[in-house]
C-alpha positions as CSV (number, residue, x, y, z in Angstrom):
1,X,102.0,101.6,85.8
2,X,98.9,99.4,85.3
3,X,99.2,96.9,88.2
4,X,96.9,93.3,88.4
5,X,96.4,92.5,91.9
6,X,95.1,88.9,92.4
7,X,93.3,88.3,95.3
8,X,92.9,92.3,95.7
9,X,89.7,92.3,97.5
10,X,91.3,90.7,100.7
11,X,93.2,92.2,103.6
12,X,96.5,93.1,101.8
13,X,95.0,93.8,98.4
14,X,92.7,96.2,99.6
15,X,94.9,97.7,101.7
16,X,97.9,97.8,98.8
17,X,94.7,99.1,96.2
18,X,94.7,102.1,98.9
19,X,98.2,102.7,99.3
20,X,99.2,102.8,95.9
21,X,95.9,104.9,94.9
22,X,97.5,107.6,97.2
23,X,100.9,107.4,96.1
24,X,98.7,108.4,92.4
25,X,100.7,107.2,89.1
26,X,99.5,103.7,89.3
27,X,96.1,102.4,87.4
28,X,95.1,99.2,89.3
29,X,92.7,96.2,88.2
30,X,92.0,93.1,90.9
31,X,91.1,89.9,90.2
32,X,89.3,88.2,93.3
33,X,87.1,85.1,93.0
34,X,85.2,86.8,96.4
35,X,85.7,83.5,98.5
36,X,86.8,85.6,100.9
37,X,87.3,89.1,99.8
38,X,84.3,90.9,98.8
39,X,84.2,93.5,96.2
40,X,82.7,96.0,98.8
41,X,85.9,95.6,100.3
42,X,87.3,98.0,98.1
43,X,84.4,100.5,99.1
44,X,85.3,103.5,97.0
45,X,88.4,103.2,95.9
46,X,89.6,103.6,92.3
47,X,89.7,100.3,90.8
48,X,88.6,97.9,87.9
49,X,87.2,95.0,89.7
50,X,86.8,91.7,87.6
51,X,85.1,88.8,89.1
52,X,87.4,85.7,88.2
53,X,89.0,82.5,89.5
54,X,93.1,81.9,89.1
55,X,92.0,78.7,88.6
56,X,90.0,80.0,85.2
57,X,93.2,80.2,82.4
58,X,90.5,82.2,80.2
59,X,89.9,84.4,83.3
60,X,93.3,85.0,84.0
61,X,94.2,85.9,80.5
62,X,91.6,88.7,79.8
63,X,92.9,90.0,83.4
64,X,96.3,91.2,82.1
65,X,95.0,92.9,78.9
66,X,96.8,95.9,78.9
67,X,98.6,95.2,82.4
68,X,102.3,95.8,83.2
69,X,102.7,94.4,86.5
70,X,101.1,91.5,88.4
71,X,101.1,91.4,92.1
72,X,100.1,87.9,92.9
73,X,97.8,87.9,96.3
74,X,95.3,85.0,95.7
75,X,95.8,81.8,97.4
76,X,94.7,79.5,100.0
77,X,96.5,80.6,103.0
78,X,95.6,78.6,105.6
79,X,98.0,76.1,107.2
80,X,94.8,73.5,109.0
81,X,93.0,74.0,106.3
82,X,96.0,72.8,103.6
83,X,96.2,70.0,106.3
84,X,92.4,68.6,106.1
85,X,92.5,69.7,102.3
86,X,96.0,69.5,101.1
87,X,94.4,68.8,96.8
88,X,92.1,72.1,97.0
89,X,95.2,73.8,98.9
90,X,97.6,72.5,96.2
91,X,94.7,73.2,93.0
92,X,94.0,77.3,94.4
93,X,98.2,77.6,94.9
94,X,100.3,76.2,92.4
95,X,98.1,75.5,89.7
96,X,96.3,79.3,90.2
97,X,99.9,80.6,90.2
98,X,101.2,78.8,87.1
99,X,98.0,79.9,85.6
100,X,99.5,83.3,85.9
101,X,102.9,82.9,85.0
102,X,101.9,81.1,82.0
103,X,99.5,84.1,80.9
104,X,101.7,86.5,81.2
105,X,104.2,84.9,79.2
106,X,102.0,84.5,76.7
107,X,101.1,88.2,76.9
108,X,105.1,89.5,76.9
109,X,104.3,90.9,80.8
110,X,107.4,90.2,82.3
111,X,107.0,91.5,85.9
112,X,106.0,89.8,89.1
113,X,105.5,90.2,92.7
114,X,104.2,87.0,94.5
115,X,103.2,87.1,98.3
116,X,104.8,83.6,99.6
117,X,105.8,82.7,103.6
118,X,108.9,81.9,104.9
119,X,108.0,80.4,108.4
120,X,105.9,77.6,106.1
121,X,108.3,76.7,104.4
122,X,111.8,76.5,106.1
123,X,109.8,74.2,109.0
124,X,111.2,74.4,112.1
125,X,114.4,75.6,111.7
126,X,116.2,78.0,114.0
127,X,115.0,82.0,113.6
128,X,115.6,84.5,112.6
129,X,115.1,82.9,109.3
130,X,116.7,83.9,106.1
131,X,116.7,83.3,102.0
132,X,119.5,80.8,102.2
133,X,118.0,78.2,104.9
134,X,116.9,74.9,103.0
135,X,113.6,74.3,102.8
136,X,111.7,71.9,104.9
137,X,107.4,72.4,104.8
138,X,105.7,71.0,107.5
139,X,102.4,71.5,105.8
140,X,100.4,71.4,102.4
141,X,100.3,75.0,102.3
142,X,104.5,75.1,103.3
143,X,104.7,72.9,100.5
144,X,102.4,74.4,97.8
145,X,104.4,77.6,98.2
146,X,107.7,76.3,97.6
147,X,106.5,74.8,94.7
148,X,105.3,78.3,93.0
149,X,108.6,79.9,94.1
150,X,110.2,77.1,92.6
151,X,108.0,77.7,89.1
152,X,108.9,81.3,89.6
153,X,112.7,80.8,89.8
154,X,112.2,78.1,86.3
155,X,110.1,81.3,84.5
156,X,112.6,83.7,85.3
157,X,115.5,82.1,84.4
158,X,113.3,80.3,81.0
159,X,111.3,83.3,80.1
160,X,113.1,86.4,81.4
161,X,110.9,87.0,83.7
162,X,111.1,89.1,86.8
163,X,110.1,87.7,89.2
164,X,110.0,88.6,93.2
165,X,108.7,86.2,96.0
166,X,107.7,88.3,99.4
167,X,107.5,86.2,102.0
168,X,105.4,88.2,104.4
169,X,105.8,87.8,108.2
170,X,102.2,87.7,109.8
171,X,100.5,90.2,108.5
172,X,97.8,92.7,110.5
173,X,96.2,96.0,110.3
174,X,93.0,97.4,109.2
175,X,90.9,96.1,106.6
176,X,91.4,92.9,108.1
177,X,87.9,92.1,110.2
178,X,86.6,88.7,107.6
179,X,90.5,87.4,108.1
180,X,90.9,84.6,110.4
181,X,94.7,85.5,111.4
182,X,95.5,85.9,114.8
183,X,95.3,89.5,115.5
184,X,92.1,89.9,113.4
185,X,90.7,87.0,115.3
186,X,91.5,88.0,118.8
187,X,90.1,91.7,117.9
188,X,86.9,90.3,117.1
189,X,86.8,87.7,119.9
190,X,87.2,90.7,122.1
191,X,84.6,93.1,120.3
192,X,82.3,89.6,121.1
193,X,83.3,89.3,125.1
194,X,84.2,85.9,124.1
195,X,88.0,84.2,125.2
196,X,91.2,84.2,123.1
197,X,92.1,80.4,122.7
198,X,95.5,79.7,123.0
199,X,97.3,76.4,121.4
200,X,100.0,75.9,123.2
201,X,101.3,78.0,126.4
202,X,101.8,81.6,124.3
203,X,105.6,80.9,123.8
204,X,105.1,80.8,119.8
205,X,107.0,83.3,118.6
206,X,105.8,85.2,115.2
207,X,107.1,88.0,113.4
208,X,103.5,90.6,113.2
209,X,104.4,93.0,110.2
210,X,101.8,96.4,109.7
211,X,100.1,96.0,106.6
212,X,100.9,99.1,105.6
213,X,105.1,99.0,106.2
214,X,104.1,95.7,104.2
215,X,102.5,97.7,101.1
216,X,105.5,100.0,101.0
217,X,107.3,96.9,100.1
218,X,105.0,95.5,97.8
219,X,105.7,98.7,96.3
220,X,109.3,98.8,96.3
221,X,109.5,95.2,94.6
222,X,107.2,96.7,91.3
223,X,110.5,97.9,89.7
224,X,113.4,96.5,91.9
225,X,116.5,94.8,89.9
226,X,116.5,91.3,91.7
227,X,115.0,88.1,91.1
228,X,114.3,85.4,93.7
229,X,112.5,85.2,97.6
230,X,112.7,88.4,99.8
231,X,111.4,87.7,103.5
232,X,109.3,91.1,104.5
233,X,108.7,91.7,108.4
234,X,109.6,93.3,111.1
235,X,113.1,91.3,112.2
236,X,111.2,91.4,115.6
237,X,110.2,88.1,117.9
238,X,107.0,88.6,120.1
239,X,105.5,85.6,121.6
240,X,101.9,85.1,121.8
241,X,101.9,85.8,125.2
242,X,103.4,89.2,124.2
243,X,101.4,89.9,121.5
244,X,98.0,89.4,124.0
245,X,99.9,91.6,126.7
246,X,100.1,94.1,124.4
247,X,96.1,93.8,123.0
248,X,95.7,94.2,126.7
249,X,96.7,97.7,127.3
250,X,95.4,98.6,123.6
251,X,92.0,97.8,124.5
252,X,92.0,99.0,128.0
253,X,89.4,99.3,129.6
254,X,87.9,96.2,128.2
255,X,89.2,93.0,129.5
256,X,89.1,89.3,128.3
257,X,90.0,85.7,129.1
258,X,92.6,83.3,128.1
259,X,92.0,80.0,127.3
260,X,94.9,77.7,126.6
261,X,94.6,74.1,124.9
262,X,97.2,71.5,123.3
263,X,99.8,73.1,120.5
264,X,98.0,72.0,117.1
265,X,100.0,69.6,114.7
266,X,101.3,71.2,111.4
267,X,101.9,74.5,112.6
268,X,105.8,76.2,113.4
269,X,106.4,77.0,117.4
270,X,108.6,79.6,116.6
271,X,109.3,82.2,113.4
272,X,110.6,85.5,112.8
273,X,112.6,87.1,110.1
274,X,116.5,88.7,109.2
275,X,115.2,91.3,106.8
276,X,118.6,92.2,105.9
277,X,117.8,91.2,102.2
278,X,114.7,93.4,101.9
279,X,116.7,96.6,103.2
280,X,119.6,96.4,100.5
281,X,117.4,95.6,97.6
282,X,114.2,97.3,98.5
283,X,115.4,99.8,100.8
284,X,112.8,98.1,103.4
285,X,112.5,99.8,106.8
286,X,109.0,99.1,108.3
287,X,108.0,102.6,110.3
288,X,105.1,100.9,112.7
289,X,106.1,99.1,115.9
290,X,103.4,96.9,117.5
291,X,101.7,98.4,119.8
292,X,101.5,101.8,117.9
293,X,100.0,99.2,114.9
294,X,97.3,97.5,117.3
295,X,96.4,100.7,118.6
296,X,95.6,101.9,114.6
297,X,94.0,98.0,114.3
298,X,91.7,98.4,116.9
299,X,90.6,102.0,116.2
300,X,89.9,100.5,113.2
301,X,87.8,97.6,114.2
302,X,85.7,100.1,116.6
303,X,85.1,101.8,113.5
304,X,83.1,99.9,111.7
């Protein structure tokens, strides 16, 4: 299968680039604009790399020459920044992903994999979330992805296209050391000797999902007979306060500091998944558990 990965010189796209490179049978092209991921990301792994924005319809079209399968990575992710920002959140999200949908139309590509969030956009609502819960987006970045799941329900059921939406958990592993998410942060807060900051008093509760269990999904929605939003995680709470416990004992010796300030506006207290829906239909069963995961993290980050 030729595969288009957007946004495949970040953390996941890298890290999907190497899994599916080892699983052999798969020819795979990225499309990354480099704000963030850099093509030496990829180090030396077999790809065809084209510099190009989502934003660029010319771009995106000469992307998916010859391609059978997009999986759709590239977006602004970042819930404060979608708050200070919310047009260049809404411009990189659903305009960059419509972009897509419509090129492949054009090109008779009828197969799509979109990473999308489900904490974002249910809001608050009572966890473990699930497909069914109404929507209710708390932020820009809640909002814009909605919005492409809801342009990727209208091409599916217009075009005939198949269309999956993952909405990934929170996301960590290696490969991760330019992200700004929490586990990536904290490692390299740590690496620094500086404090973790803390907003709030650590009771958030987050659903933290190994990149790699998450790949195997990624994979497993390429040819699966479903369209619609699949929530991809672990189905496991850990609080923040957990989840720093737990750095503690991986990075023993070393020690750090806590630093705790007010909660931030915009973002959900507490989120984790029911990942019923990604077992039947994908036959999901993420392997890693957390600490085992940090461990392979940190090894990782010492690494480089």
């Amino acid at each position: 299968m030729h595969v288009l990965i957007t946004g495949g010189a970040g953390f996941v796209g890298t890290n999907l680039t190497a899994h599916l490179n080892r699983l052999g049978g798969h020819q795979v092209r990225v499309l990354d604009n480099e704000t963030l991921g850099k093509r030496e990301h990829l180090g030396d792994l077999d790809v065809d790399f084209i510099h190009g924005d989502i934003r660029d319809r010319e771009a995106v079209s000469e992307a998916l020459d010859g391609i059978d399968a997009v999986v759709h990575l590239a977006a602004d992710t970042r819930v404060i920044d979608s708050i200070e920002d919310p047009r260049k959140n809404f411009e990189n999200n659903v305009i960059g992903t419509f972009n897509v949908l419509e090129a492949m139309r054009d090109r008779g590509i009828n197969r799509f994999v979109g990473a999308s969030t489900g904490g974002a956009i249910l809001g608050e609502v009572p966890p473990p979330v699930h497909e069914e819960m109404v929507p209710h987006p708390a932020s820009p970045y809640g909002a814009s992805k909605l919005a492409v799941e809801g342009f990727c329900s209208a091409f599916s059921a217009s075009y005939g296209l198949r269309s999956v939406s993952l909405r990934f958990s929170n996301v960590y592993g290696p490969r991760s050391f330019h992200k700004g998410s929490v586990v990536a942060h904290f490692f390299k807060q740590i690496m620094a000797g500086k404090p973790l900051v803390v907003y709030g008093d650590g009771s958030q509760v987050r659903d933290y999902v190994y990149v790699e269990n998450l790949a195997d999904g990624i994979v497993a929605a390429l040819t699966c007979d479903f369209d619609g939003a699949i929530q991809l995680g672990t189905g496991k709470p850990t609080t923040l306060n957990e989840l720093i416990a737990a750095m503690r004992e991986v990075v023993a010796p070393m020690t750090f500091e806590v630093e705790y300030r007010d909660f931030r506006a915009g973002e959900i207290h507490s989120t984790y998944c029911d990942i019923s829906r990604a077992r039947d239909v994908l036959g999901f069963s993420p392997r890693m558990d957390l600490k085992e995961g940090l461990a392979a993290t940190w090894a990782w980050f010492q690494s480089r």
